[in-house]
C-alpha positions in Angstrom: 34.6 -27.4 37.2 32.4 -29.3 35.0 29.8 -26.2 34.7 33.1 -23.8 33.5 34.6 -26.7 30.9 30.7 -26.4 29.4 30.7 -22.8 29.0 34.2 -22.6 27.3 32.7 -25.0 24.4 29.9 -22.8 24.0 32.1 -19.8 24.0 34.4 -21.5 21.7 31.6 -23.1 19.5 29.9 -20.1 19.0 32.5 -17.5 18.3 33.6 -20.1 15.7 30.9 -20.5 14.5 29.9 -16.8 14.3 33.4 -16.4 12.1 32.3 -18.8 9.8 28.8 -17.0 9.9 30.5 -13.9 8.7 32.5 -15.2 6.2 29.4 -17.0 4.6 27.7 -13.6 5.0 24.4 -15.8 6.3 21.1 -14.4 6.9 20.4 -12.1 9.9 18.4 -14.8 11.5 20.7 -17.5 12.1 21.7 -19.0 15.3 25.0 -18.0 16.4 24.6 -19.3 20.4 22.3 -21.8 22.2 21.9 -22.1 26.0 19.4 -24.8 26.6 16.2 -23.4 25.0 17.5 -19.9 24.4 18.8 -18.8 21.0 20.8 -15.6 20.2 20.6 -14.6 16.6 22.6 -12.6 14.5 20.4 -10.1 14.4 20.9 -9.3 17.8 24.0 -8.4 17.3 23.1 -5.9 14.3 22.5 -2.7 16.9 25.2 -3.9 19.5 28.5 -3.5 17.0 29.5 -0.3 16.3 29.9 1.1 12.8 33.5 1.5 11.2 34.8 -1.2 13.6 37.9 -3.5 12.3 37.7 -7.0 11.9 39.3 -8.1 14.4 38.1 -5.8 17.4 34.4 -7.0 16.5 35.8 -10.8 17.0 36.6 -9.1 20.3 33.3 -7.5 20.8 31.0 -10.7 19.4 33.2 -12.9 22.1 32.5 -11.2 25.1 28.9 -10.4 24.1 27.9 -13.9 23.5 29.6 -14.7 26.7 28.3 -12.5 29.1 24.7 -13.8 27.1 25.6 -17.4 28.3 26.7 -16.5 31.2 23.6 -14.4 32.7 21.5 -17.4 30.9 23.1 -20.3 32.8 23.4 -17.8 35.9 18.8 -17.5 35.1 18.5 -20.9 34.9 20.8 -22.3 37.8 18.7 -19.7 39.5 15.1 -20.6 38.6 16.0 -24.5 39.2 17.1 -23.5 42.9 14.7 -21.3 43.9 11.5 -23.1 45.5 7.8 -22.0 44.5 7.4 -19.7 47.3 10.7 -18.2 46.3 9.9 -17.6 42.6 6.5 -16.2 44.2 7.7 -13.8 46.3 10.3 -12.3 43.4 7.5 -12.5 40.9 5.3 -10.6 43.4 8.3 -8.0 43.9 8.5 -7.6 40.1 5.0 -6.7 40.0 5.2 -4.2 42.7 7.9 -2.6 40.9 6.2 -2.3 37.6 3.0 -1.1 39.3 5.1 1.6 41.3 6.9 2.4 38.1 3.2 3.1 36.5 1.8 5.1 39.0 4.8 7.2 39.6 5.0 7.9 35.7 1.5 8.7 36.0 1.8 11.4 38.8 4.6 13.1 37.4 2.6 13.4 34.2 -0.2 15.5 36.2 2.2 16.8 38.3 3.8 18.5 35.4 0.6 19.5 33.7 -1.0 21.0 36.8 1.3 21.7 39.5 1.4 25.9 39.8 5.5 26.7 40.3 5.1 30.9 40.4 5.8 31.2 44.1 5.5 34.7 45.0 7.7 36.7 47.6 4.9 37.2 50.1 4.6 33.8 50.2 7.9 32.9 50.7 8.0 35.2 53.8 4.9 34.6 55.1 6.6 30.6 55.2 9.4 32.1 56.7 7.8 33.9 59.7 5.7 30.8 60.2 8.4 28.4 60.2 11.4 30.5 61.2 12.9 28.5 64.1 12.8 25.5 61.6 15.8 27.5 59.9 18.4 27.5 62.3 21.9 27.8 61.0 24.5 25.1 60.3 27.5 27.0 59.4 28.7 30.8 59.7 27.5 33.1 57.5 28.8 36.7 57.0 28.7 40.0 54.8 32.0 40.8 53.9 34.1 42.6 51.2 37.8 41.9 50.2 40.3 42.6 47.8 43.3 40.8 46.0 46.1 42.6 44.0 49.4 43.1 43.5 51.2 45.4 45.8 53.4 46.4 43.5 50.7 48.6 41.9 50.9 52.4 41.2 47.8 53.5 42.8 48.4 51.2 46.3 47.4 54.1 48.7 44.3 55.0 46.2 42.7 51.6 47.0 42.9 51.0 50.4 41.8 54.5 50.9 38.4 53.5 48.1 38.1 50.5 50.1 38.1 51.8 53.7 35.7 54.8 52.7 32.1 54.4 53.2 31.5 56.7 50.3 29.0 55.4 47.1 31.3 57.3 44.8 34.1 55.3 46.3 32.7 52.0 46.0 32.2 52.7 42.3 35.2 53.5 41.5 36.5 50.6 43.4 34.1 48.6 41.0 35.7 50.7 37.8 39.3 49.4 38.7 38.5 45.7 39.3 40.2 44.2 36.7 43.6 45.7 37.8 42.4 42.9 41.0 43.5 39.3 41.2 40.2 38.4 43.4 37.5 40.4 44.3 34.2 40.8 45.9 32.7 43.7 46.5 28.7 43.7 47.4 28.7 43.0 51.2 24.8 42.4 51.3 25.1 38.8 50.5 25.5 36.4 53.2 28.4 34.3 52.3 29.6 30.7 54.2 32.6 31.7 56.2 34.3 28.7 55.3 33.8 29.2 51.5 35.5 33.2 51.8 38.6 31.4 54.0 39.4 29.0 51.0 40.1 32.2 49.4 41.6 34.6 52.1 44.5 33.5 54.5 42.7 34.9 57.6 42.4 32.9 60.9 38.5 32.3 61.3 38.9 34.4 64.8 39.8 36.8 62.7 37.0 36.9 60.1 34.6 36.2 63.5 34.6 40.1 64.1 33.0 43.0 62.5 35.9 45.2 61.3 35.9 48.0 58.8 39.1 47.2 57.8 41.8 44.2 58.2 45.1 43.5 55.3 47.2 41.0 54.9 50.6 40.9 52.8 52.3 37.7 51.3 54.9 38.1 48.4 52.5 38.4 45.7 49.9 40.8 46.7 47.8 43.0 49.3 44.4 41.4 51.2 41.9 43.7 51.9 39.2 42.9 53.6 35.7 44.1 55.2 33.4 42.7 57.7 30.0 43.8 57.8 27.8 41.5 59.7 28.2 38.2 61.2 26.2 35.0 61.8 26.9 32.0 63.9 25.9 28.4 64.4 22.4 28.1 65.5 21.7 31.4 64.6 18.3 31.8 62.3 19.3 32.2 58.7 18.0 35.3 56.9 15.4 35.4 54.6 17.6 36.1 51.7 19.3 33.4 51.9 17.5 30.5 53.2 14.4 31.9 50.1 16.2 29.2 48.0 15.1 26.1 50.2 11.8 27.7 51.0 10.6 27.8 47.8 11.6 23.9 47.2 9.7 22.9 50.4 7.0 25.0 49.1 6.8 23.8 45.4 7.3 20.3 47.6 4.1 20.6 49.8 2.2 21.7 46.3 2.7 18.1 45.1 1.8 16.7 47.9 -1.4 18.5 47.9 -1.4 17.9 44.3 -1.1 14.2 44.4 -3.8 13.6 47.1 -6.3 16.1 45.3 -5.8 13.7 42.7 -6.5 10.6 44.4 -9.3 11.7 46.0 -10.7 12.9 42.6 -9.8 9.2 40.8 -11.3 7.7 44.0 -14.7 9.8 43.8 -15.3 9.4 39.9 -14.5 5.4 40.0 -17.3 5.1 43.0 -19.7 7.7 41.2 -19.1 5.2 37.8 -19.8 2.2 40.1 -16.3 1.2 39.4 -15.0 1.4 43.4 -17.3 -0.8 45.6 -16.6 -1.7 49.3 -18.7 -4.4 50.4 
């Protein structure tokens, strides 16, 4: 209770005292608060306020900065005067871990970024691939499918399903010709897509979307689903190339700065023992 009655004066005090600053316009390098041996100056506040600010939301802003100033400096203090030697070691010896990790890290990204090669050709992606393959198994459902969304109250109805069912080239392009007269749309069936991304979209049962079919629709009041399944993947199954090449060239790039990082430290290690600047005794 005591502690909290002390930092209302000092709140009070200072944000008084800070008014009467302003209003004398004093110099930027006045005391406006004092916590024990600590001092916050005016100028410390010079970068904090924003500019075009009314009077009386900077009183605001002054209040709770010198506050939360006192309080994190009473908070530091209580702290250091509770915390035994070993204590205040220990934390001084984490602090200097973290700098030094901080340094080093800063340091390898630098080289990293100057020297690390990023051009990861396709050969090399699938020799990775054929190497590592069963490392790739699949954890969702992945299938090449087309579909169609439009209205059914449009002219050409007939026309469309018959474009979509065909197998014809000419047919798909003039499928792709009319596809702003659709709602939704996607046409390519080479991509592997996640099942569950395509039944956000269409109101198919899974089951249903599980089979290879040339041909399924679906009628609600608005419109006509059309849809295609080419090909079908399942749980466990080994994801294709084409769409695991993505993650492969991240683990790639990944090893590469692995490499990269020991290359260098081998290098740093070799020159500072060469310079007699690495001795083991």
């Amino acid at each position: 209770m005591r502690f909290l009655s002390i930092l209302f004066c000092i709140f009070t005090l200072t944000s008084c005292d800070y008014i009467k600053l302003q209003e004398r316009d004093a110099p930027t390098s006045e005391i406006i608060a004092i916590v024990n041996t600590d001092k916050l100056f005016k100028e410390d506040l010079k970068d904090f306020l924003p500019r075009n600010i009314s009077r009386e939301d900077s009183l605001i802003l002054v209040k709770s900065f010198i506050q939360d100033w006192a309080v994190k400096k009473l908070l530091l203090d209580a702290a250091a005067n509770n915390n035994t030697q070993e204590s205040l070691k220990n934390i001084n010896n984490l602090v200097q871990d973290y700098k030094e990790s901080l340094l080093i890290n800063n340091f390898k990204e630098a080289l990293i970024k100057q020297q690390l090669d990023t051009i990861i050709s396709d050969n090399e992606v699938e020799a990775y691939y054929l190497i590592n393959n069963e490392n790739f198994k699949l954890n969702e459902v992945l299938v090449k499918s087309r579909y169609l969304y439009f209205d059914a109250s449009i002219i050409n109805k007939k026309e469309i399903v018959k474009f979509f069912k065909s197998e014809e080239i000419e047919d798909a392009e003039e499928l792709e010709r009319q596809q702003l007269s659709f709602k939704m749309y996607q046409l390519n069936d080479s991509i592997w897509t996640e099942l569950d991304k395509i039944l956000l979209k269409l109101p198919f049962s899974k089951e249903n979307l599980l089979k290879k079919s040339k041909f399924i629709q679906k009628q609600d009041s608005l419109g006509l689903y059309l849809v295609a399944i080419k090909d079908v993947l399942r749980r466990n199954d080994i994801a294709p190339l084409s769409y695991i090449k993505p993650t492969i060239k991240e683990m790639i790039l990944h090893k590469r700065k692995i490499e990269l990082i020991r290359d260098i430290e081998k290098i740093i290690v070799k020159d500072a023992t060469k310079n007699n600047n690495f001795k083991i005794y």
